[in-house]
Structure formats: C-alpha cells, structure tokens
PDB file of the backbone (N, CA, C, O) and the ligand in Angstrom, with CONECT records:
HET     ZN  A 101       1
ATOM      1  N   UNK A   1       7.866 -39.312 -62.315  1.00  0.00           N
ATOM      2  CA  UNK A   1       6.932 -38.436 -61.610  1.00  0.00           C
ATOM      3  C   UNK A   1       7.636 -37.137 -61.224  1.00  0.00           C
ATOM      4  O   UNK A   1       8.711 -37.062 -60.631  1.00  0.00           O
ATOM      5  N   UNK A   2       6.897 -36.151 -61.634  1.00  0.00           N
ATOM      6  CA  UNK A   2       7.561 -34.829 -61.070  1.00  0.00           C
ATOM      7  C   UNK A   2       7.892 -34.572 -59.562  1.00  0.00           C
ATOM      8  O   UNK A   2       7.251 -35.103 -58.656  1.00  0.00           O
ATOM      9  N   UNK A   3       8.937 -33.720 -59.362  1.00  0.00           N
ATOM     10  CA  UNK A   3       8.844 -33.039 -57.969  1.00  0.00           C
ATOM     11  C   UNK A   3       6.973 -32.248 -57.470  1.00  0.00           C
ATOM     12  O   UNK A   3       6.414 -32.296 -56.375  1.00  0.00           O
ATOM     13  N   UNK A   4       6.536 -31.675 -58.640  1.00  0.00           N
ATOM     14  CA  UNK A   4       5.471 -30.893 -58.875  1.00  0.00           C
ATOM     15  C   UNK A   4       4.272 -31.864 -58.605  1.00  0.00           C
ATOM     16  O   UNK A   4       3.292 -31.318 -58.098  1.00  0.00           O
ATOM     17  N   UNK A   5       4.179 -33.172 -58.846  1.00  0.00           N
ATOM     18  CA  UNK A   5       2.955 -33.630 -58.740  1.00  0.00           C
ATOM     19  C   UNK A   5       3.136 -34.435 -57.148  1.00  0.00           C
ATOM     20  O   UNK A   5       2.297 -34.601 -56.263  1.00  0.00           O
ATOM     21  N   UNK A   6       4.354 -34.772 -57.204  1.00  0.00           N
ATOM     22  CA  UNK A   6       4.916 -35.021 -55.754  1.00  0.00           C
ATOM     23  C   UNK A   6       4.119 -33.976 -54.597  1.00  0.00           C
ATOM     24  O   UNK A   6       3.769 -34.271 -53.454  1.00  0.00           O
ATOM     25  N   UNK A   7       4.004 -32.979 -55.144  1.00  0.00           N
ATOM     26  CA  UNK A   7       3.979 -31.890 -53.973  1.00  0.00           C
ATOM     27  C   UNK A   7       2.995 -31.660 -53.965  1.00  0.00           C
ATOM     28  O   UNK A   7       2.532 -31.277 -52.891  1.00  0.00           O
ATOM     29  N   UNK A   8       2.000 -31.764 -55.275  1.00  0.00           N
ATOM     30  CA  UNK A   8       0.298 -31.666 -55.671  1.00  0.00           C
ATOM     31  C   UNK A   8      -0.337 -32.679 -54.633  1.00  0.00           C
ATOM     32  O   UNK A   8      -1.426 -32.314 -54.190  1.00  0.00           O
ATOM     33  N   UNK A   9       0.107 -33.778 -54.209  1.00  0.00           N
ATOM     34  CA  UNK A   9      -0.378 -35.229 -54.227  1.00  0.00           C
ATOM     35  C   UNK A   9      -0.479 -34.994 -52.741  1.00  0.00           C
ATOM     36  O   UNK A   9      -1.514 -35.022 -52.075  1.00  0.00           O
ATOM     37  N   UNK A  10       1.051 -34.701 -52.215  1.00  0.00           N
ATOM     38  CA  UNK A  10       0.913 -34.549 -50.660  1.00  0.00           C
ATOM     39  C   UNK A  10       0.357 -33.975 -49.920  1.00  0.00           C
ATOM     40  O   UNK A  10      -0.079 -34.256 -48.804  1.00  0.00           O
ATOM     41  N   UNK A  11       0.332 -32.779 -50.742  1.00  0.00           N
ATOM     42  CA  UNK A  11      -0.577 -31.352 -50.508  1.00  0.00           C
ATOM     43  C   UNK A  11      -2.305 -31.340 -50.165  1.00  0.00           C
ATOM     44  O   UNK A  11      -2.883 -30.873 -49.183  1.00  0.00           O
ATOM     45  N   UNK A  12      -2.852 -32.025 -51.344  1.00  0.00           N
ATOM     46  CA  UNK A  12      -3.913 -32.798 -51.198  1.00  0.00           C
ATOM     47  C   UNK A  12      -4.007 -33.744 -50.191  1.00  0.00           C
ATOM     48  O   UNK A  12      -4.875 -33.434 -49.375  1.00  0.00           O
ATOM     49  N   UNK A  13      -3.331 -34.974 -49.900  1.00  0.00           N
ATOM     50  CA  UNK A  13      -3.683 -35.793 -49.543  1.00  0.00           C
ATOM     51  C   UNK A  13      -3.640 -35.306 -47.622  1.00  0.00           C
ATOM     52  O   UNK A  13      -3.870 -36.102 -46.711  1.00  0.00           O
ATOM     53  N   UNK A  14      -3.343 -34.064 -47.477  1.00  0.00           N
ATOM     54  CA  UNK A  14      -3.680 -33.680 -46.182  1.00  0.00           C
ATOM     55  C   UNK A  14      -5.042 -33.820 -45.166  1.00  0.00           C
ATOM     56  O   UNK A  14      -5.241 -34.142 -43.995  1.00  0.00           O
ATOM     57  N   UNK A  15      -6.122 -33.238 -46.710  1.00  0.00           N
ATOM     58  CA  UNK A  15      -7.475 -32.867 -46.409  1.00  0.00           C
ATOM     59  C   UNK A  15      -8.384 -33.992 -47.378  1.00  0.00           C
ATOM     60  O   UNK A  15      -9.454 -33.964 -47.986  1.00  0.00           O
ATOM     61  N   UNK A  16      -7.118 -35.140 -47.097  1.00  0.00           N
ATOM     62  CA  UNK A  16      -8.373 -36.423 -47.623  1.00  0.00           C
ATOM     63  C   UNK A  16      -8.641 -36.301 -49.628  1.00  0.00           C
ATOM     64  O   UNK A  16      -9.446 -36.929 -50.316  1.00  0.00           O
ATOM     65  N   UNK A  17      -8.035 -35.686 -49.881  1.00  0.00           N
ATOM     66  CA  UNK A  17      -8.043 -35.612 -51.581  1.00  0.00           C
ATOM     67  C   UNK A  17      -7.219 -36.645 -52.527  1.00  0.00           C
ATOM     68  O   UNK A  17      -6.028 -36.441 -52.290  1.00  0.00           O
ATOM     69  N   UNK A  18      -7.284 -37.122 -52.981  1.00  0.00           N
ATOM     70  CA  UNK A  18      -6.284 -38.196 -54.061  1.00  0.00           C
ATOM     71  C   UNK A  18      -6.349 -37.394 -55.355  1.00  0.00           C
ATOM     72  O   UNK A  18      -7.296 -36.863 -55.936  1.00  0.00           O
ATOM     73  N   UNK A  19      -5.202 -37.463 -55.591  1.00  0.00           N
ATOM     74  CA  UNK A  19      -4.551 -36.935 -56.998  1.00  0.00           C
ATOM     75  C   UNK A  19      -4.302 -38.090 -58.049  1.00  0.00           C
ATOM     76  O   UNK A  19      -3.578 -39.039 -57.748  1.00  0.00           O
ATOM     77  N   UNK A  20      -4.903 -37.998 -59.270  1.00  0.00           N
ATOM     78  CA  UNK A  20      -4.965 -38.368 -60.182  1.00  0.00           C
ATOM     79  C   UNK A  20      -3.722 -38.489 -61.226  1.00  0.00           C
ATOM     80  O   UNK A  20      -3.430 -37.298 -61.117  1.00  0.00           O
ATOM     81  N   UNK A  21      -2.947 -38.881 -61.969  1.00  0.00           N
ATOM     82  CA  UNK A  21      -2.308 -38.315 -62.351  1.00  0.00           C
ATOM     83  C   UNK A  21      -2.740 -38.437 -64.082  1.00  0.00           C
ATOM     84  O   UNK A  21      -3.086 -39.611 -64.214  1.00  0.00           O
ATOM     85  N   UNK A  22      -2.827 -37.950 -65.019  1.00  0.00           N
ATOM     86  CA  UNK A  22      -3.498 -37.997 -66.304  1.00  0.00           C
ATOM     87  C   UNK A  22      -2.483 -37.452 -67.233  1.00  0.00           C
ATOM     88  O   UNK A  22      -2.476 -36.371 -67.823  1.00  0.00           O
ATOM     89  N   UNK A  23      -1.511 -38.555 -67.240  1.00  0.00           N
ATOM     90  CA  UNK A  23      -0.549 -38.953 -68.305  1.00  0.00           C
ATOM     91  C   UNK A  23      -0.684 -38.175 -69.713  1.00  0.00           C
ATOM     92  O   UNK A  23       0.171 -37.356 -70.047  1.00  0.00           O
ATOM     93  N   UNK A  24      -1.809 -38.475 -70.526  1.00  0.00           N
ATOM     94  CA  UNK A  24      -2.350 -37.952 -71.597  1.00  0.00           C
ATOM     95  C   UNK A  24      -2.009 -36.561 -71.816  1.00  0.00           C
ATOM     96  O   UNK A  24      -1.295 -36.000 -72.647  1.00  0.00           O
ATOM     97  N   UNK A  25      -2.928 -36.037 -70.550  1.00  0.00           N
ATOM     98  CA  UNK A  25      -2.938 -34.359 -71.050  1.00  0.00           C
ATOM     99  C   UNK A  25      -1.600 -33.737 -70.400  1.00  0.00           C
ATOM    100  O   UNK A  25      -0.963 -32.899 -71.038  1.00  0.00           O
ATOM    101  N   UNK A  26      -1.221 -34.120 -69.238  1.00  0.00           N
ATOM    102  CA  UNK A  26       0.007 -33.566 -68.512  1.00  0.00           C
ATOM    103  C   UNK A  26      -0.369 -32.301 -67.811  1.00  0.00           C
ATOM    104  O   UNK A  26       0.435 -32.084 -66.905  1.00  0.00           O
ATOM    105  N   UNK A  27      -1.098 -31.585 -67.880  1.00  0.00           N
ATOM    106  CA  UNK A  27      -1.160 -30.427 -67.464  1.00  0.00           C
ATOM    107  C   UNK A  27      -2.076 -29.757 -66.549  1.00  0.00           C
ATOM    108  O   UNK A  27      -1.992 -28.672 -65.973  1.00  0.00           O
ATOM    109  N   UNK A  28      -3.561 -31.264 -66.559  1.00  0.00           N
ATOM    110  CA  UNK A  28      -4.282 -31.281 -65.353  1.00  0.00           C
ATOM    111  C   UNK A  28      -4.104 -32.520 -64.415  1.00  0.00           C
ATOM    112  O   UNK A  28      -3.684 -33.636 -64.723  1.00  0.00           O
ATOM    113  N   UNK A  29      -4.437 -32.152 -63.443  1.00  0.00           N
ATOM    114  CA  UNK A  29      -4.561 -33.569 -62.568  1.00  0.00           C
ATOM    115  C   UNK A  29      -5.849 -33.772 -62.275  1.00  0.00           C
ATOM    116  O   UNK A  29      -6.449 -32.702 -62.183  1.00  0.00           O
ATOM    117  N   UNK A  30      -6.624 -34.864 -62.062  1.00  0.00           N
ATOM    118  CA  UNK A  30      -7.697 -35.005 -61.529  1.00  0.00           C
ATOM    119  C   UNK A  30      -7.876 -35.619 -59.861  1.00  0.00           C
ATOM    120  O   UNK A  30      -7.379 -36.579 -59.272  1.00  0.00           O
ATOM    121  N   UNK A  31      -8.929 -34.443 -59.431  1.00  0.00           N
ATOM    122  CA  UNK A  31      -9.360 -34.432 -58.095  1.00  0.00           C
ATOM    123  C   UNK A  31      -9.765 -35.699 -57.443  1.00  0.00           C
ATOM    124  O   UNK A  31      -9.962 -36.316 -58.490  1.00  0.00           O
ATOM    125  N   UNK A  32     -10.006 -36.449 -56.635  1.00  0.00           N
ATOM    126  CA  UNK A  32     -11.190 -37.464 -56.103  1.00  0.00           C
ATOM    127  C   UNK A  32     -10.954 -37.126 -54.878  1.00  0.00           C
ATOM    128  O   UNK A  32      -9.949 -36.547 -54.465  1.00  0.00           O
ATOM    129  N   UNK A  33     -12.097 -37.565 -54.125  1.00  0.00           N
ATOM    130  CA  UNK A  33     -12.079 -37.741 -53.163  1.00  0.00           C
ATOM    131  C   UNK A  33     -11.641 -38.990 -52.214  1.00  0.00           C
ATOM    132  O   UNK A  33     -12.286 -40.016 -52.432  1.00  0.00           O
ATOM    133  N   UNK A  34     -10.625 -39.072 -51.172  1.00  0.00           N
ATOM    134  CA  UNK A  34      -9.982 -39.978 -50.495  1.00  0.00           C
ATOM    135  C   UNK A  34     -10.996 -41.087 -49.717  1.00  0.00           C
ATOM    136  O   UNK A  34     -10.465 -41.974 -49.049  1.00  0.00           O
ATOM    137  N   UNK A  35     -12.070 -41.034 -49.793  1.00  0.00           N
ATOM    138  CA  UNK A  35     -13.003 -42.245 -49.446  1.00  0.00           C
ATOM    139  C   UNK A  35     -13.668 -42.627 -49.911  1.00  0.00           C
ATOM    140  O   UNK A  35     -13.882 -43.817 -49.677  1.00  0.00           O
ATOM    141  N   UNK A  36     -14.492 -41.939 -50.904  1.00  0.00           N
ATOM    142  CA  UNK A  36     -15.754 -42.268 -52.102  1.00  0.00           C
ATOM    143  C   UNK A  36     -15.137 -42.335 -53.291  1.00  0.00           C
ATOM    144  O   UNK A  36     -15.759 -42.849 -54.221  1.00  0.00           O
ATOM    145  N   UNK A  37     -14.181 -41.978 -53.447  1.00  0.00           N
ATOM    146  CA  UNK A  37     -13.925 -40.951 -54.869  1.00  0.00           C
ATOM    147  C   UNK A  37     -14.212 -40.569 -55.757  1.00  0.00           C
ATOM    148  O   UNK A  37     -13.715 -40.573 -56.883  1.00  0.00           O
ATOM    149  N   UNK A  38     -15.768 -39.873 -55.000  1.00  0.00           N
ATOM    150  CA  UNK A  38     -16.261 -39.117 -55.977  1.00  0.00           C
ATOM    151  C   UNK A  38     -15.620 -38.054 -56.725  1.00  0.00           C
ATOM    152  O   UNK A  38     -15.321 -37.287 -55.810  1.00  0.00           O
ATOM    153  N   UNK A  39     -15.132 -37.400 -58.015  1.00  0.00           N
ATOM    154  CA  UNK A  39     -14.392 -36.051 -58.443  1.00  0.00           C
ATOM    155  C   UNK A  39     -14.661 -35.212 -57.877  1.00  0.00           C
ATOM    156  O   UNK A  39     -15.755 -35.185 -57.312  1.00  0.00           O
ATOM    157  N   UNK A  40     -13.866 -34.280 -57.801  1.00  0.00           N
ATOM    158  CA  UNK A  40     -13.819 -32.929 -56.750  1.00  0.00           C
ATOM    159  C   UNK A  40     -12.867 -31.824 -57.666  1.00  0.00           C
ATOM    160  O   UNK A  40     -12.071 -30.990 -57.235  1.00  0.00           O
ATOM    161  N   UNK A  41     -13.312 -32.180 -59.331  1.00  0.00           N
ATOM    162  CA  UNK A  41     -12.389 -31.243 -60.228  1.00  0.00           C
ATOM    163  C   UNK A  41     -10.806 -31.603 -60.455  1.00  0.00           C
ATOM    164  O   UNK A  41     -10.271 -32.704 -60.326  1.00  0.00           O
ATOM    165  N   UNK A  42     -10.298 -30.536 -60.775  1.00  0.00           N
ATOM    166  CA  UNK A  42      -9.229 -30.806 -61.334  1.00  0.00           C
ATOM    167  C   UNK A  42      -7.924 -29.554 -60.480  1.00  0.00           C
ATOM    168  O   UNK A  42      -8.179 -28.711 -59.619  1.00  0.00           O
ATOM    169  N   UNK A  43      -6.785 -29.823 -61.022  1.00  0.00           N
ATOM    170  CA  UNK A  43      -5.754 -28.683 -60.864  1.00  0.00           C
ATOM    171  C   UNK A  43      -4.500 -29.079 -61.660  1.00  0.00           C
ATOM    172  O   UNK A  43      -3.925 -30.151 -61.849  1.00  0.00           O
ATOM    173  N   UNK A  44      -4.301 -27.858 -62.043  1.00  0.00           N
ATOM    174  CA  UNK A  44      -2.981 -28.035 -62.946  1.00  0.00           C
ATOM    175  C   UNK A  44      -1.933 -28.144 -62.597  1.00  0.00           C
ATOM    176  O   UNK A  44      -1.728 -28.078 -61.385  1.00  0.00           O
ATOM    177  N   UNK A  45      -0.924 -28.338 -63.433  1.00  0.00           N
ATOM    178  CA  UNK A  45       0.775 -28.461 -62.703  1.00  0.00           C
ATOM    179  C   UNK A  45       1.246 -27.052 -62.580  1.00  0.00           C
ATOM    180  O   UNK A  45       1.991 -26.631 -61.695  1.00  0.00           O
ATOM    181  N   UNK A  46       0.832 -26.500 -63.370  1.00  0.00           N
ATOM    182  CA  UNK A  46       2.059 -25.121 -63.545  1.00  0.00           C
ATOM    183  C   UNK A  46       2.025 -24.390 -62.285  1.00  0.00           C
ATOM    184  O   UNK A  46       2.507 -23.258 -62.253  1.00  0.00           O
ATOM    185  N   UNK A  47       1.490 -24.930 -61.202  1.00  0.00           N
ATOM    186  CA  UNK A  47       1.738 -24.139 -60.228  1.00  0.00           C
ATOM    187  C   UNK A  47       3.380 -24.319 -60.109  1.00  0.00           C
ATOM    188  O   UNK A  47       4.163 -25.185 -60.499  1.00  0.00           O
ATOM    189  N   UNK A  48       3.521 -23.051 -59.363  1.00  0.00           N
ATOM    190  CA  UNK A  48       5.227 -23.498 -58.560  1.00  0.00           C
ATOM    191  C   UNK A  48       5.071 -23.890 -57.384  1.00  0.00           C
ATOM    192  O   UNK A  48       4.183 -23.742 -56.544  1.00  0.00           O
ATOM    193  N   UNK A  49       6.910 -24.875 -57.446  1.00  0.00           N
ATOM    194  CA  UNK A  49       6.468 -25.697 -56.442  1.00  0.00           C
ATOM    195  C   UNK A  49       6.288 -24.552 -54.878  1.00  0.00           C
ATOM    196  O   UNK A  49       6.585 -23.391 -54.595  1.00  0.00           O
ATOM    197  N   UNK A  50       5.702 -25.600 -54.269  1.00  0.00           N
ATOM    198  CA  UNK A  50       5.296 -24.939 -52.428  1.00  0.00           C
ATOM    199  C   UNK A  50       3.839 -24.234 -52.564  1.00  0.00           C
ATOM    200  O   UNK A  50       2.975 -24.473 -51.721  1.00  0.00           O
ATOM    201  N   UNK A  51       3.553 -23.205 -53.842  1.00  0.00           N
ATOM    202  CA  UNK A  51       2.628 -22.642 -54.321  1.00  0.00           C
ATOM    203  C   UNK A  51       1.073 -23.936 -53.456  1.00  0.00           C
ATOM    204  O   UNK A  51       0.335 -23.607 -52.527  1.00  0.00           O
ATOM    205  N   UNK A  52       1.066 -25.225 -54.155  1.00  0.00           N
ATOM    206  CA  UNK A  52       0.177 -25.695 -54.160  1.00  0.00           C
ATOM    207  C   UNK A  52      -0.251 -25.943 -52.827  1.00  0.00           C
ATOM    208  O   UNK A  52      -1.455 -25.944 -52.573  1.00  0.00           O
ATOM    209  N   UNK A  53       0.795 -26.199 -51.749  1.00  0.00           N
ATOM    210  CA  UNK A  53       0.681 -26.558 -50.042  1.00  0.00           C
ATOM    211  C   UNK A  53      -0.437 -25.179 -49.622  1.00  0.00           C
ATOM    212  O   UNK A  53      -1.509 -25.230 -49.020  1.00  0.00           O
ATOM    213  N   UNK A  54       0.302 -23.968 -50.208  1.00  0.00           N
ATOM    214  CA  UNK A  54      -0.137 -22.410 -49.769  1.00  0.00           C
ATOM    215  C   UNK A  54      -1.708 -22.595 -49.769  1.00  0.00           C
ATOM    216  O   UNK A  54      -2.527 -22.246 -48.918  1.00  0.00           O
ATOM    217  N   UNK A  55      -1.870 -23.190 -50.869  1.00  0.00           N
ATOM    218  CA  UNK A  55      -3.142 -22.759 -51.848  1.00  0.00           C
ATOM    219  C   UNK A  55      -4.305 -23.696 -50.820  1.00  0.00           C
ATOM    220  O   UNK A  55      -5.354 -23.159 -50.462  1.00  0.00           O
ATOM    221  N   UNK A  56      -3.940 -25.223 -50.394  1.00  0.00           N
ATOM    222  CA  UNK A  56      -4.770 -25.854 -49.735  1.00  0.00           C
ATOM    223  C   UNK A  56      -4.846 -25.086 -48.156  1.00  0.00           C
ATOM    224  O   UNK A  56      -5.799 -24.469 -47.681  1.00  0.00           O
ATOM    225  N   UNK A  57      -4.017 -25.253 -47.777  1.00  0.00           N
ATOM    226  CA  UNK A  57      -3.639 -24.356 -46.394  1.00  0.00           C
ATOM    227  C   UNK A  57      -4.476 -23.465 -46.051  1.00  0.00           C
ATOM    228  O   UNK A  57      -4.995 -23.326 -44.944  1.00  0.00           O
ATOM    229  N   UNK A  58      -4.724 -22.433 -47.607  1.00  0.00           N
ATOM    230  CA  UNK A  58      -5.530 -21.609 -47.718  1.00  0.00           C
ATOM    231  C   UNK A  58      -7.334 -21.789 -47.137  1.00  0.00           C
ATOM    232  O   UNK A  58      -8.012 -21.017 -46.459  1.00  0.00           O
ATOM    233  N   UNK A  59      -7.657 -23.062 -47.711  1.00  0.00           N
ATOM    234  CA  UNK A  59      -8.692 -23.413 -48.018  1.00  0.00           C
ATOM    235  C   UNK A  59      -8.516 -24.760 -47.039  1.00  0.00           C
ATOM    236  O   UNK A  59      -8.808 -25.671 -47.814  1.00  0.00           O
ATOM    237  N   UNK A  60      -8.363 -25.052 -46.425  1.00  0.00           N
ATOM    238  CA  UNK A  60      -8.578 -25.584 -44.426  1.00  0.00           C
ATOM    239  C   UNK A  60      -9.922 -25.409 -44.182  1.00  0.00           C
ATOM    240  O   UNK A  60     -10.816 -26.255 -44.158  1.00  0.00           O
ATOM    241  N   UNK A  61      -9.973 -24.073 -43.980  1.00  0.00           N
ATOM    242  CA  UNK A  61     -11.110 -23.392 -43.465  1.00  0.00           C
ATOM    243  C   UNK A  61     -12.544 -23.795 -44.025  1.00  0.00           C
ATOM    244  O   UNK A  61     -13.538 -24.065 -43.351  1.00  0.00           O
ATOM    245  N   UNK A  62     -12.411 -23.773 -45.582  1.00  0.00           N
ATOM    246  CA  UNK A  62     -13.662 -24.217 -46.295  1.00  0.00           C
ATOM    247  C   UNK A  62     -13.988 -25.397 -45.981  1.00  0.00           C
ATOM    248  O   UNK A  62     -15.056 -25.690 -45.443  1.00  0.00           O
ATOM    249  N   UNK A  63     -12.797 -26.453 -46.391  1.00  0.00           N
ATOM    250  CA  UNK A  63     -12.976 -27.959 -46.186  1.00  0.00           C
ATOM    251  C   UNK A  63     -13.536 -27.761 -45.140  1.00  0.00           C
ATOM    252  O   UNK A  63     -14.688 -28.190 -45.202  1.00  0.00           O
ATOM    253  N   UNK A  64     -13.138 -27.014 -43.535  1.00  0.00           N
ATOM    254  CA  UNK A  64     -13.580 -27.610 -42.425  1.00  0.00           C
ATOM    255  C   UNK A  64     -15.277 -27.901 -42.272  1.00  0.00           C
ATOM    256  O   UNK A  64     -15.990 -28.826 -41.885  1.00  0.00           O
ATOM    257  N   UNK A  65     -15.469 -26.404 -42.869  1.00  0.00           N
ATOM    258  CA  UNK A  65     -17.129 -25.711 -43.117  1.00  0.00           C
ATOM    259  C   UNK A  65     -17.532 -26.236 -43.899  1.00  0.00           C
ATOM    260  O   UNK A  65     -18.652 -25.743 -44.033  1.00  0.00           O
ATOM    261  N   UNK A  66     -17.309 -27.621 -45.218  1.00  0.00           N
ATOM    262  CA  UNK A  66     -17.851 -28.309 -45.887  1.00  0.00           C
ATOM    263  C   UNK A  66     -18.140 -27.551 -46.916  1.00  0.00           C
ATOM    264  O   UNK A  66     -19.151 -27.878 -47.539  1.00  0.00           O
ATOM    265  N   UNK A  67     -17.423 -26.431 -47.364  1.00  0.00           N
ATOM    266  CA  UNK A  67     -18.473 -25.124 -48.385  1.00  0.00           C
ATOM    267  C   UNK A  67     -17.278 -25.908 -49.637  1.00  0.00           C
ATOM    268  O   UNK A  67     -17.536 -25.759 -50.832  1.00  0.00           O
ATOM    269  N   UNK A  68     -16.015 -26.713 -49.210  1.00  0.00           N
ATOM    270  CA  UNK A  68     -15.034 -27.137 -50.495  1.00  0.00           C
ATOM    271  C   UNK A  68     -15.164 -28.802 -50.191  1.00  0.00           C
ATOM    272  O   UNK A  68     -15.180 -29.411 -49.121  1.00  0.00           O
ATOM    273  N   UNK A  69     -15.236 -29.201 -51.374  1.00  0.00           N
ATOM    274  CA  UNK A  69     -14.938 -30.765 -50.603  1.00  0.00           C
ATOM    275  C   UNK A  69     -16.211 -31.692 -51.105  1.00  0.00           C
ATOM    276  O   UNK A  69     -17.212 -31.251 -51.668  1.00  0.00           O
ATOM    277  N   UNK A  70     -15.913 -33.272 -50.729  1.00  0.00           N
ATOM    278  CA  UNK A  70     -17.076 -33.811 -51.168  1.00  0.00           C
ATOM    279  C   UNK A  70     -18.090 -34.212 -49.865  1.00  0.00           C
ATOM    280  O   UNK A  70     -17.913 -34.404 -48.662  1.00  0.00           O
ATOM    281  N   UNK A  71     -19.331 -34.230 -50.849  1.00  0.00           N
ATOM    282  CA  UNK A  71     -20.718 -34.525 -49.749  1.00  0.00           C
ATOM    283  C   UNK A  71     -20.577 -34.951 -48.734  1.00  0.00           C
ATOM    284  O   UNK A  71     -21.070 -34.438 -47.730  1.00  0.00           O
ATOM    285  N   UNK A  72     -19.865 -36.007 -48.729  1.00  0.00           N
ATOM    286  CA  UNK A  72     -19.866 -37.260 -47.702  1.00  0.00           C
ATOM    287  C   UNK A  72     -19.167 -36.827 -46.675  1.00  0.00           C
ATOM    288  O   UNK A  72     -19.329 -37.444 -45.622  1.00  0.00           O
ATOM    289  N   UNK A  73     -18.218 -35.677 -46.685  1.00  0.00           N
ATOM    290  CA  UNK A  73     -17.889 -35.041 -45.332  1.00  0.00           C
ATOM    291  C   UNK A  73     -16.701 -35.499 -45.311  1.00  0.00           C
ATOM    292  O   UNK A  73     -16.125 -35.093 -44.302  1.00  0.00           O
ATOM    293  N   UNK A  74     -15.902 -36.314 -46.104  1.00  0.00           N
ATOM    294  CA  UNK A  74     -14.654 -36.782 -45.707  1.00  0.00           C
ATOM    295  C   UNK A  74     -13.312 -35.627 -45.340  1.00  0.00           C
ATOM    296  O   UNK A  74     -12.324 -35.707 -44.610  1.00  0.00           O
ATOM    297  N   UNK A  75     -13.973 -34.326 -46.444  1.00  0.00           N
ATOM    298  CA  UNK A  75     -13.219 -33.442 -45.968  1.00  0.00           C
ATOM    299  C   UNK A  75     -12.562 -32.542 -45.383  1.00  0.00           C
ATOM    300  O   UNK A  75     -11.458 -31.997 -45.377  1.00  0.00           O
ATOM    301  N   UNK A  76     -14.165 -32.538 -44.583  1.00  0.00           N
ATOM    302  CA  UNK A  76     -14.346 -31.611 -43.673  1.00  0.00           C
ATOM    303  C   UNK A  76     -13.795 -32.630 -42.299  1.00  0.00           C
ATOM    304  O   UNK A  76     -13.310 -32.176 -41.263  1.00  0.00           O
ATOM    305  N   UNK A  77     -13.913 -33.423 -42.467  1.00  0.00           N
ATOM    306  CA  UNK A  77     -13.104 -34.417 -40.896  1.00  0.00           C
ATOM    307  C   UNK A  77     -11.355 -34.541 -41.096  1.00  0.00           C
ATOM    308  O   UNK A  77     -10.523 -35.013 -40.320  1.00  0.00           O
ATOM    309  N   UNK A  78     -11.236 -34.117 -42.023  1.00  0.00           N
ATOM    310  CA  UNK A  78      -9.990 -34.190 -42.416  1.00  0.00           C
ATOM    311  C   UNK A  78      -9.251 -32.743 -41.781  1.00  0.00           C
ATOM    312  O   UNK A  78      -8.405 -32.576 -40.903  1.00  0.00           O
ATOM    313  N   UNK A  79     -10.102 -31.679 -42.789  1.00  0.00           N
ATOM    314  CA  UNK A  79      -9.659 -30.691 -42.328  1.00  0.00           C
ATOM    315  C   UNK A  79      -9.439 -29.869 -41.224  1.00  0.00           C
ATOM    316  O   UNK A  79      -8.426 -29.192 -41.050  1.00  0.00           O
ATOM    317  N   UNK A  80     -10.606 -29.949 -40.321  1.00  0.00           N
ATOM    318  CA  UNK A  80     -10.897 -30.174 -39.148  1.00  0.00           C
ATOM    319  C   UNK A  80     -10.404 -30.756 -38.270  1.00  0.00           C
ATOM    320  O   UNK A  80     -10.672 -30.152 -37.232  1.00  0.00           O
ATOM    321  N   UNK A  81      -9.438 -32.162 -37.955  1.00  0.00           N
ATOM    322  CA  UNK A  81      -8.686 -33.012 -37.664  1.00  0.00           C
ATOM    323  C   UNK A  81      -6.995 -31.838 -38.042  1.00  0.00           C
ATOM    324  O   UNK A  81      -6.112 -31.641 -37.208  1.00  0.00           O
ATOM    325  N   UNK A  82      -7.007 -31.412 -39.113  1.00  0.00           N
ATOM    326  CA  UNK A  82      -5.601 -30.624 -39.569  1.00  0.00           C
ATOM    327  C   UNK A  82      -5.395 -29.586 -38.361  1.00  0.00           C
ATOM    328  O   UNK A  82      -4.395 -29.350 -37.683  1.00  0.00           O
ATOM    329  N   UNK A  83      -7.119 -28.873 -38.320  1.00  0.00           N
ATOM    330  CA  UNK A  83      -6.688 -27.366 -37.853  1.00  0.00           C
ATOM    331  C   UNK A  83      -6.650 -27.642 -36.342  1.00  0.00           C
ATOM    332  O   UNK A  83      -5.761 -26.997 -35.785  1.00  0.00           O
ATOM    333  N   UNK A  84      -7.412 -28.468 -35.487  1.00  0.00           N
ATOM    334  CA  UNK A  84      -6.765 -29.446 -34.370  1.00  0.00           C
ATOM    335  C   UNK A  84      -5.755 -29.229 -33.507  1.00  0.00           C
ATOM    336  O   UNK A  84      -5.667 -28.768 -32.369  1.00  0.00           O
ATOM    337  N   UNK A  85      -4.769 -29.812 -34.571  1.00  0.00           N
ATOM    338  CA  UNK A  85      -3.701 -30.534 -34.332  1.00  0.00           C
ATOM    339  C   UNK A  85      -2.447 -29.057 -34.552  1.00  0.00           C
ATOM    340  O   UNK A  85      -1.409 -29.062 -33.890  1.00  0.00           O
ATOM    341  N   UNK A  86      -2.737 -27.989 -35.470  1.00  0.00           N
ATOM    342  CA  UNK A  86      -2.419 -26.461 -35.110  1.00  0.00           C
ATOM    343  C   UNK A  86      -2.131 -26.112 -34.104  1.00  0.00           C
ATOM    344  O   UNK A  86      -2.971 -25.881 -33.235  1.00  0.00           O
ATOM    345  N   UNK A  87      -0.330 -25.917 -33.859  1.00  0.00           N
ATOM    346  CA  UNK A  87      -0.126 -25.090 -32.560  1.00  0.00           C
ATOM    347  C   UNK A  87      -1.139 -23.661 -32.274  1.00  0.00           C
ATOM    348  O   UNK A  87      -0.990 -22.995 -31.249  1.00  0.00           O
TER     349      UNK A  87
HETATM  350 ZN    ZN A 101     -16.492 -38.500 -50.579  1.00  0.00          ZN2+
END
C-alpha cells in the first residue's frame, strides 16, 4: 500500500468517506460512503502527498452544508462534528 493511498484513506476517513482501493486500474480510488456506502465518485493518486488532507479540509464546509457528500447526511455530521472540535 502506498504512502499516497495511506494519506487518501485518512484524509477521507475524517468526514466519514471510505476509500476503495482498485488494484486493477491503480490510478483511481473509489469513493463510498462510511455508513451506507453508497459511491460518492472517485479520486486519483497522483495527487502529492499532504495535497489530498488540503483538498478535503477545503471542502469541510460543503460536507457540513450537505452541498458534498451522501444523502443520508453521514457527512455532513461528520463534518460538522470536525469543524466543532476547531480551535
Ligand atoms: Zn450514506
């Protein structure tokens, strides 16, 4: 397992996301969601590493507002629960 999907996985799994890992192609991962797991898309490796933490971090805000994420809200309690806990 890469350092890279290592960091995809954790990164995700902040705001309730599970990472897929798809052996085959190598170059996407697939999305689910951490309670239904319904798909929630994909993301590639070639990010660099730390890149991917930035990128969710980024997008907190959406999850919180439910505008990213799946139906069922898991993400938005997640994210929401993250920004919280924010000095
Ligand atoms: Zn869900």
């Amino acid at each position: 397992m890469s350092p890279t999907l290592d960091d995809i996985r954790d990164s995700y799994s902040r705001v309730g996301i599970e990472v897929e890992g798809v052996a085959t192609y190598g170059t996407y991962y697939r999305l689910r969601c951490g309670r239904c797991a319904a798909p929630l898309g994909s993301v590639g490796d070639r990010l660099l590493p730390g890149l991917v933490r930035q990128i969710v971090d980024e997008q907190v805000e959406l999850y919180a507002h439910g505008l990213l994420g799946c139906k069922c809200g898991y993400q938005a309690e997640r994210a929401r629960s993250l920004a919280a806990s924010r000095p």
